[in-house]
PyMOL commands that place a pseudoatom at each C-alpha (Angstrom):
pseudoatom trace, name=CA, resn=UNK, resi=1, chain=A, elem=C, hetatm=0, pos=[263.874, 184.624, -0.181]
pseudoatom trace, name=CA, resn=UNK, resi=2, chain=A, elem=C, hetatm=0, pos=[262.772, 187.548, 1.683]
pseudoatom trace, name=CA, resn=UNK, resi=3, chain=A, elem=C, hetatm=0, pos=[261.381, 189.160, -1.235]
pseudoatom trace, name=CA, resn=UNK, resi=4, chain=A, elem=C, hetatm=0, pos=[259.754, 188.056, -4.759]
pseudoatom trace, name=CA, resn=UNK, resi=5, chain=A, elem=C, hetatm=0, pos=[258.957, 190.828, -6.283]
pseudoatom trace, name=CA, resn=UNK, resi=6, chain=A, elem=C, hetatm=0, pos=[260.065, 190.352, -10.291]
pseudoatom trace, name=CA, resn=UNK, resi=7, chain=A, elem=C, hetatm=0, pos=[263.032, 192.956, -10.091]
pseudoatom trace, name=CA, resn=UNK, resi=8, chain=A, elem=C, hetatm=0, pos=[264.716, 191.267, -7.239]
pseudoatom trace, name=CA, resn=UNK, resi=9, chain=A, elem=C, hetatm=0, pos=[264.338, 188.372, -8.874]
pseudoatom trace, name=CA, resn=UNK, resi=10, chain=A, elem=C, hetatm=0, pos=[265.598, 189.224, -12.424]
pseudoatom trace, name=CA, resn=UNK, resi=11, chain=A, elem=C, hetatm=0, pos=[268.558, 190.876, -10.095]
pseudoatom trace, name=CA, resn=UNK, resi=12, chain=A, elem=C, hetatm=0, pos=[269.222, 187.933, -7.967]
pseudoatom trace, name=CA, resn=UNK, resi=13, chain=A, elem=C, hetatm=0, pos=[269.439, 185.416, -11.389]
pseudoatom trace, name=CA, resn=UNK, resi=14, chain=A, elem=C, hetatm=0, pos=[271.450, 187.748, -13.445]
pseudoatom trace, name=CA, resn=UNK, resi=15, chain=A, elem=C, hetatm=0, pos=[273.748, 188.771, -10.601]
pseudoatom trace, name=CA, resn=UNK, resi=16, chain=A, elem=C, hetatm=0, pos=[275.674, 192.266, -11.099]
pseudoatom trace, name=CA, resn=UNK, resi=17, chain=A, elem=C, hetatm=0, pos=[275.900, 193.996, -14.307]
pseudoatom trace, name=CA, resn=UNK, resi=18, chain=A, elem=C, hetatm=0, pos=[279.029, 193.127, -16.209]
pseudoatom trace, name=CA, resn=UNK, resi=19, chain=A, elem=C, hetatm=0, pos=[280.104, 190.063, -14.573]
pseudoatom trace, name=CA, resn=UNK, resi=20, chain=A, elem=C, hetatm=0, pos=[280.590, 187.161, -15.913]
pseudoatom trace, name=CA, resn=UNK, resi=21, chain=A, elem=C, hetatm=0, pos=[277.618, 184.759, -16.363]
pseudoatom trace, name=CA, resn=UNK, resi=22, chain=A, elem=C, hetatm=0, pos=[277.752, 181.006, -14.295]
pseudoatom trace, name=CA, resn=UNK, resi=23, chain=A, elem=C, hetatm=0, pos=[278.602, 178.368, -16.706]
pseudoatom trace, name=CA, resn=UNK, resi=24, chain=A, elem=C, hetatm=0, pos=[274.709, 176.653, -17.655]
pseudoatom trace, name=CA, resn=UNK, resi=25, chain=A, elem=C, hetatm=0, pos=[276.127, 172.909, -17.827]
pseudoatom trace, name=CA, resn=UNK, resi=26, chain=A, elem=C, hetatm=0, pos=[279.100, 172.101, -14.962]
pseudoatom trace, name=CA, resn=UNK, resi=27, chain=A, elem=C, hetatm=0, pos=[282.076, 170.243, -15.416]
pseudoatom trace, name=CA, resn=UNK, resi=28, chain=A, elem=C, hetatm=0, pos=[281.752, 166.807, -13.858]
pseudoatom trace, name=CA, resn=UNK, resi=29, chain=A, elem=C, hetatm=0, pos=[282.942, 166.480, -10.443]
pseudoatom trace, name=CA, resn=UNK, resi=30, chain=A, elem=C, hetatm=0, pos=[284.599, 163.177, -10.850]
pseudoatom trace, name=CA, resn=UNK, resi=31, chain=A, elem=C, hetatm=0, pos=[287.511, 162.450, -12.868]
pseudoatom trace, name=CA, resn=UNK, resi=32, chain=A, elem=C, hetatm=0, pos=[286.569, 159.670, -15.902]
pseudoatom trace, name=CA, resn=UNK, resi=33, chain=A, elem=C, hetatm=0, pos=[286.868, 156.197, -16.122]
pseudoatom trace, name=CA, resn=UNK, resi=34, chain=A, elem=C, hetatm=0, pos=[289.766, 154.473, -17.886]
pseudoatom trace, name=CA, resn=UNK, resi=35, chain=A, elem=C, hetatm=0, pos=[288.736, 152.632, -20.827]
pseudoatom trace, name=CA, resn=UNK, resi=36, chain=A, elem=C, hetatm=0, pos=[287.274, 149.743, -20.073]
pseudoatom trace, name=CA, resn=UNK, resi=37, chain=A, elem=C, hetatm=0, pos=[287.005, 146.174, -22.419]
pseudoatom trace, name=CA, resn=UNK, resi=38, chain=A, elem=C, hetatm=0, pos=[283.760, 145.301, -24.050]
pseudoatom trace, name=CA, resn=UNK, resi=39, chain=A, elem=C, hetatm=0, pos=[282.681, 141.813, -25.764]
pseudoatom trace, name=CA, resn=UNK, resi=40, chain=A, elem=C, hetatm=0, pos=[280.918, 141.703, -28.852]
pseudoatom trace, name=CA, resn=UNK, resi=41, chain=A, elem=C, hetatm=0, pos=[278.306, 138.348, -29.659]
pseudoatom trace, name=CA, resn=UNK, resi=42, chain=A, elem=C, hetatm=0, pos=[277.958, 137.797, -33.187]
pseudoatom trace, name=CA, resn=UNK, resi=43, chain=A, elem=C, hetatm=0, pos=[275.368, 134.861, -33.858]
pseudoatom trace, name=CA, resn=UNK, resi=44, chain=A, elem=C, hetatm=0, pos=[275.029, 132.491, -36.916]
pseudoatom trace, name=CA, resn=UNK, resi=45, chain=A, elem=C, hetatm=0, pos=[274.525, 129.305, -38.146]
pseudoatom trace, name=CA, resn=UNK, resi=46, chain=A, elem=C, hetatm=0, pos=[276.565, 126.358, -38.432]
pseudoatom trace, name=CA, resn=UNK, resi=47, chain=A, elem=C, hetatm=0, pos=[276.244, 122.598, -38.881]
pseudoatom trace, name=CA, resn=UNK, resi=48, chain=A, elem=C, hetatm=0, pos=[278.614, 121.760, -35.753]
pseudoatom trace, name=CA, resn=UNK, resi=49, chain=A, elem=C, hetatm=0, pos=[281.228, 122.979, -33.910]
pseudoatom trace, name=CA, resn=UNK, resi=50, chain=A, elem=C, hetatm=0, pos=[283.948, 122.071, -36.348]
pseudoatom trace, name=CA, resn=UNK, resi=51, chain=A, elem=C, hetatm=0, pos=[282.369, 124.350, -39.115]
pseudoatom trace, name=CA, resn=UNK, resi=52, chain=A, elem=C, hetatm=0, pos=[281.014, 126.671, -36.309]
pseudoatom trace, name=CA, resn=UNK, resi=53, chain=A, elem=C, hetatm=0, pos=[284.698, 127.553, -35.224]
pseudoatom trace, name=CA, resn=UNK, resi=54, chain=A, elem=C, hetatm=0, pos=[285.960, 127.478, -38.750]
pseudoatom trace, name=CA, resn=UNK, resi=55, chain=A, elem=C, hetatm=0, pos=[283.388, 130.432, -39.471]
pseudoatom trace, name=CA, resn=UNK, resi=56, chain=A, elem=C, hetatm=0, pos=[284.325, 131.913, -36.224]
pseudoatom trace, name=CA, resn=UNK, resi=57, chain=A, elem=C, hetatm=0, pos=[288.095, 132.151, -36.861]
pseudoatom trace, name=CA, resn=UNK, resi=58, chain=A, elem=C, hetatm=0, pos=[287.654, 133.647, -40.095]
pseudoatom trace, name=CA, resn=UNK, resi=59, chain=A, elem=C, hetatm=0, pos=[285.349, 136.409, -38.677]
pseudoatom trace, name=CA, resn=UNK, resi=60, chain=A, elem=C, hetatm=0, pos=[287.366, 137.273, -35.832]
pseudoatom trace, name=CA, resn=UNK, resi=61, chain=A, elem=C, hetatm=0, pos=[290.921, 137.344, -38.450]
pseudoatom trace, name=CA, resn=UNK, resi=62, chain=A, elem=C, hetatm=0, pos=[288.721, 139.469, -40.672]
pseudoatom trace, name=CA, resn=UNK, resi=63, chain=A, elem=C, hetatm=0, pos=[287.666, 141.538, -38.264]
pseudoatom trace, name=CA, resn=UNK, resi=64, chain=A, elem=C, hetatm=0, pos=[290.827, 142.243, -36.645]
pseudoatom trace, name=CA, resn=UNK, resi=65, chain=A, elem=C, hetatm=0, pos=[292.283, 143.367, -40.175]
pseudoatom trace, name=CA, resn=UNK, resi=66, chain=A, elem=C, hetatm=0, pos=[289.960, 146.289, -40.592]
pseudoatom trace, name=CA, resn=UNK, resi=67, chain=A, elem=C, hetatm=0, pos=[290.088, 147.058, -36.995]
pseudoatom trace, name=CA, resn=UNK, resi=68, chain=A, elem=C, hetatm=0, pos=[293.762, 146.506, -35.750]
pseudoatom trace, name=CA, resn=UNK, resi=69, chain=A, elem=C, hetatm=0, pos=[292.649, 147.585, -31.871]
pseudoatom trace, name=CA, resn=UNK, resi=70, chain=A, elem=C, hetatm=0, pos=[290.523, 144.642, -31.836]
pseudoatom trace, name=CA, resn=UNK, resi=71, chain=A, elem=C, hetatm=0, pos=[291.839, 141.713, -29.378]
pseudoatom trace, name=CA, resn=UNK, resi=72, chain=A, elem=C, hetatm=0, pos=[291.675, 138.934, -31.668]
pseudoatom trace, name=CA, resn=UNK, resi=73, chain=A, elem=C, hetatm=0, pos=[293.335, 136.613, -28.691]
pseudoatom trace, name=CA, resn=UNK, resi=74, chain=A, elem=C, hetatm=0, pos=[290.220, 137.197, -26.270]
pseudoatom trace, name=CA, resn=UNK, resi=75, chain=A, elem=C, hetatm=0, pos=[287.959, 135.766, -29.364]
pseudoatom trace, name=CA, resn=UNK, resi=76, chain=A, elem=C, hetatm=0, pos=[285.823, 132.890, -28.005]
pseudoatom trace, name=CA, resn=UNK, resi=77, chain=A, elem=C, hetatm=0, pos=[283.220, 130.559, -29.247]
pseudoatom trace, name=CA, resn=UNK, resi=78, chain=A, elem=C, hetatm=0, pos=[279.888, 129.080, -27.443]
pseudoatom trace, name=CA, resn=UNK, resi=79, chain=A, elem=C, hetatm=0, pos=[276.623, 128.093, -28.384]
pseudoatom trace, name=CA, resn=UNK, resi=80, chain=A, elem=C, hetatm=0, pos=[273.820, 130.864, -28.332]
pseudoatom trace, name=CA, resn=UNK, resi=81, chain=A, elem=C, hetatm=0, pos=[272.028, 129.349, -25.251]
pseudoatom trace, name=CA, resn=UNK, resi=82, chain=A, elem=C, hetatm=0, pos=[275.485, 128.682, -23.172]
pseudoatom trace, name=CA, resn=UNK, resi=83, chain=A, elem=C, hetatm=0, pos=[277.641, 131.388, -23.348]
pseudoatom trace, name=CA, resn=UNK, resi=84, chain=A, elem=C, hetatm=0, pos=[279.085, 130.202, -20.144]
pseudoatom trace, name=CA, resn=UNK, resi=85, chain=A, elem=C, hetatm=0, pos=[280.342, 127.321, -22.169]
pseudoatom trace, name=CA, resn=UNK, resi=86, chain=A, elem=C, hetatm=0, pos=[282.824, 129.487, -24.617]
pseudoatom trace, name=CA, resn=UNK, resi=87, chain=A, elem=C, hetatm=0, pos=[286.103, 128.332, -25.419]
pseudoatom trace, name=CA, resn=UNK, resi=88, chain=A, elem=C, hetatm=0, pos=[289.121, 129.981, -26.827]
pseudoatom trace, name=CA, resn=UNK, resi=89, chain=A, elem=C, hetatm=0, pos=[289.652, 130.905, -30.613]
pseudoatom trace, name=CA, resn=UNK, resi=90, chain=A, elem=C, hetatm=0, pos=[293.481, 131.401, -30.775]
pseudoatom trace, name=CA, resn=UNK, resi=91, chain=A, elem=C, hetatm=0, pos=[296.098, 130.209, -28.621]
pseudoatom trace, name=CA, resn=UNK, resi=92, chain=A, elem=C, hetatm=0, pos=[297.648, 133.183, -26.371]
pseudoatom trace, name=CA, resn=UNK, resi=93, chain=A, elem=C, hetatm=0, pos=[300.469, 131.032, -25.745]
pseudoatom trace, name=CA, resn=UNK, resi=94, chain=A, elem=C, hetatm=0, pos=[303.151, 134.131, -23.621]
pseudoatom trace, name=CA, resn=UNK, resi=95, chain=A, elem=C, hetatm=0, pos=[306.301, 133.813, -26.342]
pseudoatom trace, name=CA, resn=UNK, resi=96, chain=A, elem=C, hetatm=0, pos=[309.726, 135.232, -24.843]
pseudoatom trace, name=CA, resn=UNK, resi=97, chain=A, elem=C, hetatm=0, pos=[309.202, 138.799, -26.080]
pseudoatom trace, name=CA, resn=UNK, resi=98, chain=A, elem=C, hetatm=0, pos=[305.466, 138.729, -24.343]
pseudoatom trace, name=CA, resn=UNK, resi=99, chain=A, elem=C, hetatm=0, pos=[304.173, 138.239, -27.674]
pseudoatom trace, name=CA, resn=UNK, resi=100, chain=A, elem=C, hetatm=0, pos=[301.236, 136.326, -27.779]
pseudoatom trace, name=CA, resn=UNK, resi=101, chain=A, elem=C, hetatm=0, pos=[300.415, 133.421, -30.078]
pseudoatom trace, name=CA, resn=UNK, resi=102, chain=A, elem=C, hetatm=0, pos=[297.911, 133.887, -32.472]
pseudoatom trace, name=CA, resn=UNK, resi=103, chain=A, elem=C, hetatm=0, pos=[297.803, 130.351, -34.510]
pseudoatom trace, name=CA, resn=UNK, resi=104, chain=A, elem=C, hetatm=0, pos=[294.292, 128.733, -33.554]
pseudoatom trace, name=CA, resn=UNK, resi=105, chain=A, elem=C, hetatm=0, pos=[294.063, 127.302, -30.129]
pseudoatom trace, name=CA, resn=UNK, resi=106, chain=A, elem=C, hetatm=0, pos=[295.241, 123.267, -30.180]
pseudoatom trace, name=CA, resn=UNK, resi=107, chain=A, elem=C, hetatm=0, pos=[297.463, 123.928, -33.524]
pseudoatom trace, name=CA, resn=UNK, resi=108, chain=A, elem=C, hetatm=0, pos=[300.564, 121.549, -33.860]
pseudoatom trace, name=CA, resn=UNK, resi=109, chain=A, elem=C, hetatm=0, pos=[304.349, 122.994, -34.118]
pseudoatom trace, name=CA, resn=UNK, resi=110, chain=A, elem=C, hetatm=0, pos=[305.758, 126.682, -33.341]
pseudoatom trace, name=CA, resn=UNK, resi=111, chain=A, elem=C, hetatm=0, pos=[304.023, 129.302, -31.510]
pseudoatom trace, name=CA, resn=UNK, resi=112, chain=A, elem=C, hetatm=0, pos=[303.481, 132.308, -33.701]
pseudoatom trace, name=CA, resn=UNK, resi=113, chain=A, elem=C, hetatm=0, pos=[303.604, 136.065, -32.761]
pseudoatom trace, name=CA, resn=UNK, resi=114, chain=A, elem=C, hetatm=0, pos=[301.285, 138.404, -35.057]
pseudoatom trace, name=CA, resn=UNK, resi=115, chain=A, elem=C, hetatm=0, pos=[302.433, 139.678, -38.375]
pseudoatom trace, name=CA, resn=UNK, resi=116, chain=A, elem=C, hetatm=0, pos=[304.090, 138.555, -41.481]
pseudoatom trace, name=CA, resn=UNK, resi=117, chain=A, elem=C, hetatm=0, pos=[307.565, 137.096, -40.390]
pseudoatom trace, name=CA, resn=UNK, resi=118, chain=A, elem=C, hetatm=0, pos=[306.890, 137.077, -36.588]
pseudoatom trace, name=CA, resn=UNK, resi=119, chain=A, elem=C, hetatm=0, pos=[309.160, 135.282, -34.050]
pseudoatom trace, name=CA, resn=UNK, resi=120, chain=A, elem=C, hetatm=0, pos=[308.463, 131.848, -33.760]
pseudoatom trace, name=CA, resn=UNK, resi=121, chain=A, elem=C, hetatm=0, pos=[308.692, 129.634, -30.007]
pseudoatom trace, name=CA, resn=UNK, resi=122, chain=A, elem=C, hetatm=0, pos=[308.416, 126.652, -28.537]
pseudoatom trace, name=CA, resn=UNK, resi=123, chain=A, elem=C, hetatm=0, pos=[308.583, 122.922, -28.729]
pseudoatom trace, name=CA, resn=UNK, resi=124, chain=A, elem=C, hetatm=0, pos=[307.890, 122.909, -32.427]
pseudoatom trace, name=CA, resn=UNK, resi=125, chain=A, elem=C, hetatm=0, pos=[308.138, 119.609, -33.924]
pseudoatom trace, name=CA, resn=UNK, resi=126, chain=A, elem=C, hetatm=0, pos=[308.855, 117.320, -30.978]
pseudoatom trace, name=CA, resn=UNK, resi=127, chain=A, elem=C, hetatm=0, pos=[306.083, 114.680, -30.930]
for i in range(1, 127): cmd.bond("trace and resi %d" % i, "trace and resi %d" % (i + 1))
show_as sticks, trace
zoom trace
């Protein structure tokens, strides 16, 4: 600046009387991101895996009653030290309507879409 004397200054910063002042915060110069998906780790204790997936189902079904956005059909289970080792909850089975299934994963007979009264698909009880 070619000069720094206070009343330049005060000038320069304010700039003409009666404008309108710069905004102090700017907008952000890129757009935002989509949403993106997140995973949540809940940890307890169980005897096995039998009673360990048993306590997992019934977390993730009550879960995704008082939160309906919740995935319930990207639930998975693993042991604390192996998450790389998780395995699915529910089923996902792709019905007709690109419902998905949401009986627990390995469970005998129909597919089942979510919902009271939901279609029904598949081999049912052919053994």
């Amino acid at each position: 600046m070619r000069d720094n004397r206070a009343t330049y200054w005060r000038r320069w910063m304010t700039g003409t009387p009666g404008a309108p002042r710069p905004p102090l915060v700017a907008p952000p110069r890129r757009p935002s991101r989509p949403d993106r998906h997140f995973t949540v780790h809940l940890g307890f204790v169980a005897a096995d895996l039998v009673a360990a997936r048993e306590v997992a189902v019934g977390y993730a079904e009550a879960l995704s009653v008082l939160r309906p956005e919740l995935m319930i059909g990207a639930s998975a289970l693993s042991p604390a030290d192996a998450w790389q080792r998780a395995e699915r909850l529910f089923c996902g089975a792709v019905g007709p309507d690109s419902e998905r299934c949401v009986d627990v994963a390995g469970h005998p007979g129909f597919h089942h879409g979510p919902g009271p009264g939901a279609l029904g698909w598949g081999d049912g009880d052919r053994g």
